[in-house]
C-alpha positions as CSV (number, residue, x, y, z in Angstrom):
1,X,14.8,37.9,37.1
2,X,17.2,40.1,35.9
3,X,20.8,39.2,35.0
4,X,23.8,39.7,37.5
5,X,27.3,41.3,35.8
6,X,28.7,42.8,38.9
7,X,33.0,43.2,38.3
8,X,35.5,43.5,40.6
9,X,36.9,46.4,38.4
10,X,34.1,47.7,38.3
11,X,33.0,47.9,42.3
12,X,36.9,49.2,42.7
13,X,36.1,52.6,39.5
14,X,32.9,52.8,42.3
15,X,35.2,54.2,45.3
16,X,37.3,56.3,42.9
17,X,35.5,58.1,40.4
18,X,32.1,58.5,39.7
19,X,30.9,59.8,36.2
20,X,27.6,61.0,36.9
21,X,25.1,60.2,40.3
22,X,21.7,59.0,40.7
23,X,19.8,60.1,43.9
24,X,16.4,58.4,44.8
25,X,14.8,60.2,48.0
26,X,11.8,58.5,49.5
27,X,8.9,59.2,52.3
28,X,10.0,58.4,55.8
29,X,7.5,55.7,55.8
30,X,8.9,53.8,52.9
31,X,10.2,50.8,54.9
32,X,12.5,49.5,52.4
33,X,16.4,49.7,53.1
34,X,18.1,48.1,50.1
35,X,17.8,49.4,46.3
36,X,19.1,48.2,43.6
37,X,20.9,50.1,40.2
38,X,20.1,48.4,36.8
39,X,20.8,49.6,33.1
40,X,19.8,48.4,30.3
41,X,21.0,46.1,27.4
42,X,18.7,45.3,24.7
43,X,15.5,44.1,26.7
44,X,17.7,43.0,29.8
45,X,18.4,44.9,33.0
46,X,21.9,44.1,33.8
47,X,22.4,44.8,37.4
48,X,25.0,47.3,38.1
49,X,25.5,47.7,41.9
50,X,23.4,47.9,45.4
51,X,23.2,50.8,48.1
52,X,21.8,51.1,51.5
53,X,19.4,53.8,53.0
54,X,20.6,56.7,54.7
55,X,18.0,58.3,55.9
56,X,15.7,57.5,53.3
57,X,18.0,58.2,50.3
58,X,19.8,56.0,48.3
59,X,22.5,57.9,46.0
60,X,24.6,55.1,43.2
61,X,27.6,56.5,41.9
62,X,27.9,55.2,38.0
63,X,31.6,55.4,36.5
64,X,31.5,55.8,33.5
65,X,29.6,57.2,30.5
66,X,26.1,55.7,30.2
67,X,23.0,57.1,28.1
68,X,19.8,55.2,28.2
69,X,17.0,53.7,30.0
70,X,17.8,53.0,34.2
71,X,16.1,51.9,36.8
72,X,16.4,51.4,40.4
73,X,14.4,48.0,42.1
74,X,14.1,47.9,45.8
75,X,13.4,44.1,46.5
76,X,12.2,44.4,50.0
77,X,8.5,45.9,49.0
78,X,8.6,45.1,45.3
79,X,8.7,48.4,44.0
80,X,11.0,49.8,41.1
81,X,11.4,53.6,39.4
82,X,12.7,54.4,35.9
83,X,14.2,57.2,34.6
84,X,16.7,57.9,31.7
85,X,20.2,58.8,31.9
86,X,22.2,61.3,29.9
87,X,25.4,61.3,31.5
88,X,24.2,64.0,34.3
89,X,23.3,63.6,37.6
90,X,19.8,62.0,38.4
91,X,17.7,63.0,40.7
92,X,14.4,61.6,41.7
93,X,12.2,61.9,44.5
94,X,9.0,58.7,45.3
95,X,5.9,59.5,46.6
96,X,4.7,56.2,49.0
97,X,1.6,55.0,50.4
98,X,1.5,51.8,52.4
99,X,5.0,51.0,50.9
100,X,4.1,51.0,47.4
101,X,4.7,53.8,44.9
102,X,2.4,56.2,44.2
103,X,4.0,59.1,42.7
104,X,7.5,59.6,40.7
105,X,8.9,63.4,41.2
106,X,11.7,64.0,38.2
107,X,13.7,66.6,39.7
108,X,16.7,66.7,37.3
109,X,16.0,68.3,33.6
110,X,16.7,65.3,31.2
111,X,14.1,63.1,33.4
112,X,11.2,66.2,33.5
113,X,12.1,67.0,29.9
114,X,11.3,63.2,29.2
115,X,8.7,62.9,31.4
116,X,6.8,65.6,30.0
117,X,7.2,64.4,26.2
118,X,6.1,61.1,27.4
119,X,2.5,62.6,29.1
120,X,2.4,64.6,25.9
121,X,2.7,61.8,23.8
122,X,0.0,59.4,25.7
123,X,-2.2,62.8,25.7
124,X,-2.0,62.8,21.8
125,X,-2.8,59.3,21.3
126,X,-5.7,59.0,23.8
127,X,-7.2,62.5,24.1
128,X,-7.1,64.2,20.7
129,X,-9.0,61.9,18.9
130,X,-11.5,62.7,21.5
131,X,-11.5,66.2,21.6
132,X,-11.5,66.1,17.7
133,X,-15.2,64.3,18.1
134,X,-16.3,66.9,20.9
135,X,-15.1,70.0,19.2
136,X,-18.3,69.2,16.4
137,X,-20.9,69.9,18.8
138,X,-19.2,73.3,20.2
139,X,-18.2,76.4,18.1
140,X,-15.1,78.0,17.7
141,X,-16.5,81.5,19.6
142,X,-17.9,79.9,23.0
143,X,-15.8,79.8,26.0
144,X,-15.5,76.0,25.7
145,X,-15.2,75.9,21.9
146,X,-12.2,78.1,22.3
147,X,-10.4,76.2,25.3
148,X,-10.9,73.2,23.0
149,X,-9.0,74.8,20.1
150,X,-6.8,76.0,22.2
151,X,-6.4,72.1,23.8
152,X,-5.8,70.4,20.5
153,X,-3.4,72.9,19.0
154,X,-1.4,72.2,22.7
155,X,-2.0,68.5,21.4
156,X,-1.3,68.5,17.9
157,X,2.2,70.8,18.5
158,X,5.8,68.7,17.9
159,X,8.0,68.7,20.4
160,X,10.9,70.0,19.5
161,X,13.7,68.7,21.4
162,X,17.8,70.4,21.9
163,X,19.3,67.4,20.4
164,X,22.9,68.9,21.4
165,X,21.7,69.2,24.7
166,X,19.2,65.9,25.3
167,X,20.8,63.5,22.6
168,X,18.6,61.1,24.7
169,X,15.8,62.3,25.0
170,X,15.7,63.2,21.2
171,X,16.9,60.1,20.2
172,X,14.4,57.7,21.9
173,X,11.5,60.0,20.9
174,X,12.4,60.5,17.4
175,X,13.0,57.0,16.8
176,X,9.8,56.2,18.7
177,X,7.7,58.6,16.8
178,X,9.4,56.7,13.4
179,X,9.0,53.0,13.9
180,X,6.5,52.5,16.4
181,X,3.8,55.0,16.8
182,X,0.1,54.7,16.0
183,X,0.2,57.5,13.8
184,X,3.6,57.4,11.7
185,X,3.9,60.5,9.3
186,X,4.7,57.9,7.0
187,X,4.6,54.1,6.3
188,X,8.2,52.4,7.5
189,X,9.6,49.5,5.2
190,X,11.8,46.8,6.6
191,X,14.7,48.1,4.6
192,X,13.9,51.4,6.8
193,X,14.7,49.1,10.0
194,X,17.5,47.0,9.1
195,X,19.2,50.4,8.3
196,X,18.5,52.2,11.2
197,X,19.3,48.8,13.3
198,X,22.5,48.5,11.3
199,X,23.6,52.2,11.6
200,X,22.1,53.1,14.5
201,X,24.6,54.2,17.8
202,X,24.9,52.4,21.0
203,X,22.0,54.0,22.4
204,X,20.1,51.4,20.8
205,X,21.1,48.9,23.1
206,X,20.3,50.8,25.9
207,X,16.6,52.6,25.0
208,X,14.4,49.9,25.4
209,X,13.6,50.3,22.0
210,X,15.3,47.4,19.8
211,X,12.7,44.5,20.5
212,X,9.4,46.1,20.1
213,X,11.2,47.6,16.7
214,X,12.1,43.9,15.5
215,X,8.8,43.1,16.7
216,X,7.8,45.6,14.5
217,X,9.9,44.6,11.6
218,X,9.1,40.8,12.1
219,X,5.1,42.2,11.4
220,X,6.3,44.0,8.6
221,X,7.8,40.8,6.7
222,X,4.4,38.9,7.3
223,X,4.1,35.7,9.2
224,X,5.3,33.6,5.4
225,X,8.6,35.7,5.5
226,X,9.9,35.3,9.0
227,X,12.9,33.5,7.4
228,X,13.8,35.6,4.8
229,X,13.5,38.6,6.8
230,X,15.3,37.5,10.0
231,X,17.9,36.0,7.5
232,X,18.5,39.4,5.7
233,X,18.5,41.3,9.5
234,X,21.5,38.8,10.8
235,X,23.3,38.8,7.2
236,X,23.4,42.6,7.6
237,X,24.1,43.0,11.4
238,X,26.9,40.0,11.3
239,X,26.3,37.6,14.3
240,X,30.3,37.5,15.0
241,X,29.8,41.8,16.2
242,X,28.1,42.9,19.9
243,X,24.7,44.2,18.2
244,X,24.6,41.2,15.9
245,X,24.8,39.1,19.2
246,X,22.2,41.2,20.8
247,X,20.4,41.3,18.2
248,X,20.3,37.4,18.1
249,X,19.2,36.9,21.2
250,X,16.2,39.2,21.5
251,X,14.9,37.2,18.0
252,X,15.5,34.1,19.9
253,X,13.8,35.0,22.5
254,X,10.4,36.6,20.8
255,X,10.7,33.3,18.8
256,X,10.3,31.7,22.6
257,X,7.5,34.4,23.4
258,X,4.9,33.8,21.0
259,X,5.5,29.9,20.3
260,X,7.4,30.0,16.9
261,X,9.5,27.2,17.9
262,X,10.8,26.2,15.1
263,X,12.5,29.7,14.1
264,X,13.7,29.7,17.8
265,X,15.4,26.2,17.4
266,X,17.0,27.6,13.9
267,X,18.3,30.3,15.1
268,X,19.6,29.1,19.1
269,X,21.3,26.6,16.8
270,X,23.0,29.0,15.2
271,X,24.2,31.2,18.1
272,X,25.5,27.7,20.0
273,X,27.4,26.9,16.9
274,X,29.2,30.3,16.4
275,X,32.9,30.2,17.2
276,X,34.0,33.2,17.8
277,X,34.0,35.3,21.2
278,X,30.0,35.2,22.7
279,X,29.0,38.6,24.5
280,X,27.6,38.1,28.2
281,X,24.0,39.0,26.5
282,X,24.1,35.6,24.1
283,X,26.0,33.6,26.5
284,X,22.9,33.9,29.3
285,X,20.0,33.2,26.8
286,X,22.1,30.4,25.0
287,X,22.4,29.3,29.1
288,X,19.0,29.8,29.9
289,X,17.9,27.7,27.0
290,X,20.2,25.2,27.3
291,X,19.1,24.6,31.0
292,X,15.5,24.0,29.8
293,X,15.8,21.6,27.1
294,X,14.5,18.3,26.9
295,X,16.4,16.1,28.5
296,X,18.6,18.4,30.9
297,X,17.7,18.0,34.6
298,X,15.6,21.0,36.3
299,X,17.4,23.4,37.4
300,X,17.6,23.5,41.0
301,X,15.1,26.0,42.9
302,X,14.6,26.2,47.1
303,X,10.8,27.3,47.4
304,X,10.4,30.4,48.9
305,X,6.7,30.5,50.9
306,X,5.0,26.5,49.9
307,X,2.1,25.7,50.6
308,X,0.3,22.0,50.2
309,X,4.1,20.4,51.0
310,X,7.1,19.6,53.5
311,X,9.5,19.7,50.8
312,X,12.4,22.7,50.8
313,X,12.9,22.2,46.9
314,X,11.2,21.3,43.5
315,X,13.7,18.5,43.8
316,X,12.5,17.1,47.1
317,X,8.8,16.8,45.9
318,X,8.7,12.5,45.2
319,X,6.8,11.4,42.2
320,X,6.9,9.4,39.3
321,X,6.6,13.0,37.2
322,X,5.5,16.3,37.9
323,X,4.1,19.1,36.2
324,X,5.6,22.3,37.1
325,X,3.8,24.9,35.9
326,X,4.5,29.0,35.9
327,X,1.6,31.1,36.0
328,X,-0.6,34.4,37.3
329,X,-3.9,35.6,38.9
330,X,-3.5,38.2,36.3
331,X,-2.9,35.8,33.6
332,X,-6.1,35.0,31.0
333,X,-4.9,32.3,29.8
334,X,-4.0,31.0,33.5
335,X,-8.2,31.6,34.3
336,X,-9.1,29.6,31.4
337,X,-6.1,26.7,32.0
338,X,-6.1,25.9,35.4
339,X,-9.5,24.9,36.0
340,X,-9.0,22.3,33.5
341,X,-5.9,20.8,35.5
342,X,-7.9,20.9,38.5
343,X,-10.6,19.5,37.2
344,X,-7.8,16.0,36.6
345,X,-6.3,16.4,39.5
346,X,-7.4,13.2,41.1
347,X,-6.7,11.2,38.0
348,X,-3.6,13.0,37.9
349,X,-2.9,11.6,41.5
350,X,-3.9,8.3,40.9
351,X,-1.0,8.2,38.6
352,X,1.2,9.4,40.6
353,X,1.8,12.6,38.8
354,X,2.4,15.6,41.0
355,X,1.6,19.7,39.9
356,X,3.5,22.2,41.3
357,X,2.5,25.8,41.1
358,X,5.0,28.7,40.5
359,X,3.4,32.2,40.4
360,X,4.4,35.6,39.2
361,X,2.1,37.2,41.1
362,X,2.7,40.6,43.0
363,X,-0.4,41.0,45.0
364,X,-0.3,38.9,47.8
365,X,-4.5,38.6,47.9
366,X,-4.7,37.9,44.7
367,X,-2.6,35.1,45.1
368,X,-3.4,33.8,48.3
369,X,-7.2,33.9,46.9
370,X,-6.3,32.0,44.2
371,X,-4.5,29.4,45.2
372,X,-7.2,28.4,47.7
373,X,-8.7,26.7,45.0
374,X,-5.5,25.1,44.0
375,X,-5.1,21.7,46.3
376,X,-1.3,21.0,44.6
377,X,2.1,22.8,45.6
378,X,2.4,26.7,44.9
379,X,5.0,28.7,45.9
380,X,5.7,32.6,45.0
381,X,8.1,35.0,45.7
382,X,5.4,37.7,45.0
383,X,8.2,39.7,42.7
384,X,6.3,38.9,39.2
385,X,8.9,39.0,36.3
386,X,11.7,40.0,39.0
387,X,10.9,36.3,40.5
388,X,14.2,35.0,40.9
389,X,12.6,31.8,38.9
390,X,11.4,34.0,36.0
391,X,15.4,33.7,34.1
392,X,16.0,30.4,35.8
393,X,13.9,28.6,34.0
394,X,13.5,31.2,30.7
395,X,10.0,32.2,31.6
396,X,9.0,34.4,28.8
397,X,4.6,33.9,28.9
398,X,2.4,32.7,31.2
399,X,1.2,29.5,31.7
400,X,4.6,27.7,30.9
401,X,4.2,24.1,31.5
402,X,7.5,21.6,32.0
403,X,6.9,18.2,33.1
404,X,10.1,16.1,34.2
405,X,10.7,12.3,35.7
406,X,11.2,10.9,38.7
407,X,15.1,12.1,38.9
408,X,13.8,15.5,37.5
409,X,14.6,15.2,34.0
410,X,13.0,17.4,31.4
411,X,10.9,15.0,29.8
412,X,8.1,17.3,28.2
413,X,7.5,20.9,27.3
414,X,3.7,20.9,26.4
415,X,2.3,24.5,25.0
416,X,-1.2,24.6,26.4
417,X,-3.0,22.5,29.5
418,X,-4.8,20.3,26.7
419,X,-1.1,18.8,26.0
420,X,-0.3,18.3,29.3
421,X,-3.5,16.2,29.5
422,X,-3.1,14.7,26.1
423,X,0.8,13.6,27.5
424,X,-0.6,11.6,30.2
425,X,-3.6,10.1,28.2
426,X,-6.3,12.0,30.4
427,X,-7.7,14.1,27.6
């Protein structure tokens, strides 16, 4: 679920002036009719305004100055399309079958410039190290030996990109190539990164880059440094500043990710005790986790499609405590936890103790499959991480287990099905 900052201001710069366009055109069988704009701050699409077909084509006029990663959601069939923006008009056209997207036509010349890099780049990566291995068995003078020369040197070329003329584009490839390719020129140190997060420009915020990069530096420090190097990262960047917020909340929430709870608790203790201003980005994860702590009541949810119940809401299910529980029928984890709740399920009744099922699942028969087996409550919106749910309740992984009391208090958070089990005595 992404987050909602839609101004009055801004709706009224809409109807005046427009900065640059963006112009999806679809199929005449894509049966969608709303679309949604979103940019892009830190690893958060921020909603930016809505538009209705006209005859297949939906055309967002953005106001002011942007540069960085975009993307356009159309909530009807599920289906989203990205695409970069340099401050020019956008134009894309989608290629549909069955009212899903099957084809993405960059028609403007920062997106096919980008495009093209990016096939490049994944052609590099995957292919060359295979064509590397052929090329022994062929020589250099035979047809094939030749076109395979002729293949890697394509391969092995740099692309050399107009940074005057794509400062995007150059910047998000460069800085790619740098910090997180599989084959750096040469090794980065986590001074390198706190520099280039410190100095860096605003396109940053907007690349898409910035959490797999303090992923990356996180790695870097090893698992017994995580303190000193998060520590020396915030020191630098200055939590009171926009990117020192930002920056803030994407730790706290890879803390949340991958289970370091105790680093996330540090450091979401810090950002609720700060007193100066709090950008929007800090205010909704401070939110998010604030709604989800122990001992706050569930936030309210309305299911969407239940099955297995009468009730309208979470809140209207009646027992002693329930087990809500967020999962996916393309989860592992979900395949190997699951059956082990089922497999208490009647115990788990006996007590009392009801399990509701929340998936972030896409494929409709997939899910329905699934949850065939599944004799508790499930409900899905069948929108995956753009579940309305998904921010609601800070899903970050799948499984996510809460289980609350009678009144819907938060009462437990357990990490694996093997806690939930051990909470009510059942292991």
């Amino acid at each position: 679920m992404k987050k909602i900052l839609v101004l009055s201001g801004m709706l009224l710069a809409f109807s005046i002036k427009a900065q640059f366009s963006v112009n999806i055109q679809s199929q005449p069988d894509f049966n969608e009719q709303e679309a949604i704009l979103y940019t892009l701050n830190g690893s958060k699409d921020i909603i930016v305004t809505k538009e209705k077909s006209k005859g297949n084509v939906w055309t967002f006029k953005y106001p002011k100055s942007y540069s960085g990663m975009m993307k356009v959601y159309f909530p009807n069939t599920n289906n989203s399309v990205s695409f970069i923006s340099e401050n020019k008009n956008i134009s894309v056209q989608i290629e549909t079958k069955a009212n899903k997207i099957q084809n993405v036509i960059y028609q403007d010349e920062s997106n096919e410039l980008m495009n093209s890099i990016q096939e490049s780049s994944q052609k590099k990566e995957i292919i060359l190290p295979a064509l590397v291995q052929i090329k022994e068995y062929y020589k250099d003078n035979t047809d094939f030996g030749k076109a395979l020369v002729a293949e890697m040197g394509k391969l092995s070329g740099a692309n050399n990109i107009d940074q005057t003329k794509h400062p995007f584009v150059y910047y998000y490839n460069t800085n790619y190539n740098k910090f997180l390719s599989t084959n750096p020129e040469k090794k980065v140190t986590k001074e390198d990164i706190v520099n280039f997060i410190d100095k860096s420009n605003d396109m940053l915020e907007s690349s898409s880059l910035l959490r797999p990069i303090l992923v990356s530096y996180l790695n870097v420090g090893g698992n017994t440094n995580v303190n000193t190097s998060v520590d020396t990262l915030i020191d630098r960047l200055n939590v009171e500043t926009p990117r020192g917020q930002t920056v803030l909340s994407e730790l706290i929430d890879i803390f949340d990710v991958y289970d370091m709870n105790d680093f996330k608790t540090k450091y979401l203790t810090l950002a609720k005790g700060l007193k100066c201003t709090i950008t929007d980005r800090l205010a909704s994860t401070i939110k998010s986790n604030t709604a989800t702590d122990i001992g706050a009541v569930f936030p309210a949810y309305k299911f969407h499609s239940p099955v297995n119940t009468a009730a309208k809401s979470i809140a209207d299910v009646k027992a002693d405590k329930k087990v809500v529980v967020f999962w996916s029928s393309t989860c592992s984890h979900c395949e190997n936890e699951l059956p082990q709740l089922l497999a208490k399920y009647k115990d788990l009744q006996a007590k009392n103790i009801q399990i509701i099922g929340m998936s972030l699942d896409t494929d409709k028969n997939a899910y329905t499959t699934k949850i065939a087996a599944f004799p508790w409550i499930n409900d899905s919106e069948l929108r995956g991480w753009n579940s309305s749910f998904a921010e609601t309740y800070n899903i970050h992984a799948t499984p996510t287990y809460f289980i609350l009391d009678a009144n819907n208090k938060i009462i437990s958070k357990p990490s694996h099905v093997g806690d939930v089990l051990e909470y009510f005595k059942l292991k």
